[in-house]
N, C-alpha and C positions, 0 to 999 in steps of 0.2 A: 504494500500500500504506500502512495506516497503521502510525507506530509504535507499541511496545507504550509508550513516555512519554504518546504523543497518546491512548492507549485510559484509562490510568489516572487521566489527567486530568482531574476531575471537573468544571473549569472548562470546557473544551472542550465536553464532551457537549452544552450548551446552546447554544453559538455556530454549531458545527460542524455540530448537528443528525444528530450520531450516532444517536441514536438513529432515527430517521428514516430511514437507511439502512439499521441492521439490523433494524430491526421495519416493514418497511413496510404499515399499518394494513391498506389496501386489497385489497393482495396476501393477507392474513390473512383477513381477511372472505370473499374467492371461492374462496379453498381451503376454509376452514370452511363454505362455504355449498354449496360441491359436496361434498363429504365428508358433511355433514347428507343433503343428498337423496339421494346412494348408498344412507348406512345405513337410511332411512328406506325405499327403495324395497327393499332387502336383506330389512327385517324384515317389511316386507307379504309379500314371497314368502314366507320361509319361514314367516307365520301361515296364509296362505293353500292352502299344502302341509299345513300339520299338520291344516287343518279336512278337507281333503279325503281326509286320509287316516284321521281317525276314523270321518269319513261313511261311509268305505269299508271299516271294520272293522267297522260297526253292521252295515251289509248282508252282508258274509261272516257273520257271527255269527246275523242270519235265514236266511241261506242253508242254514245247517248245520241249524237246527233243522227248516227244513222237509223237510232232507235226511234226516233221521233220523227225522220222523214217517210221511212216506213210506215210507221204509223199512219201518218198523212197522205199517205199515197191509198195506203187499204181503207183509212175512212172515206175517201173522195169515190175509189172504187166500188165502195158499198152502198151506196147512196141510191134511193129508188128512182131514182130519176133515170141516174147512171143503167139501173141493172134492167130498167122497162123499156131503156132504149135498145138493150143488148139482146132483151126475147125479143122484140119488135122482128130483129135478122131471123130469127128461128121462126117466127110468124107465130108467136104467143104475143097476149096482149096481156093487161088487168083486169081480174073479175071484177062484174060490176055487184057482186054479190059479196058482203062479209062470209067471211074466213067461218065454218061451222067447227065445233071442235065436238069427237064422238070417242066415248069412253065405253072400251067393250070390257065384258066381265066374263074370264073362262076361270073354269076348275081344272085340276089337272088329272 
């Protein structure tokens, strides 16, 4: 153990090579040099997460619009206006009669 005389002793520090023992250079250097390549390999992940995840908000954001023109196109196509002019070609018209709805009843 050293004493706290031998610590404050500014003569010492040079002989003794205190310093030397609490600062051990090398040991400094391979903690700092694994600590750099952690953070270094750290920030490539997460640049690498953050590209792939705008890549993948561009494509949701086409997906939607092609979901929505879609959309658009099959609402306009449905429309009875659209679909009485389409039997017209086939030589169907619109009954001028409501729709009757009949409910049959079997046993098995």
């Amino acid at each position: 153990m050293l004493s706290i005389q031998k610590i404050f002793n500014f003569n010492n520090f040079q002989k003794d090579g205190l310093f030397k023992d609490l600062f051990d250079i090398k040991s400094f250097v391979i903690v700092f040099t694994i600590f750099s390549l952690i953070s270094i390999w750290s920030s490539d992940l997460v640049y690498n997460k953050t590209k792939k995840i705008k890549y993948l908000n561009k494509e949701l954001e086409k997906l939607k619009a092609e979901y929505v023109s879609t959309k658009t196109i099959l609402m306009s196509k449905s429309k009875k206006s659209v679909l009485l002019q389409k039997g017209s070609q086939f030589g169907l018209s619109e009954s001028k009669n409501p729709v009757k709805i009949m409910y049959l009843e079997y046993e098995n």
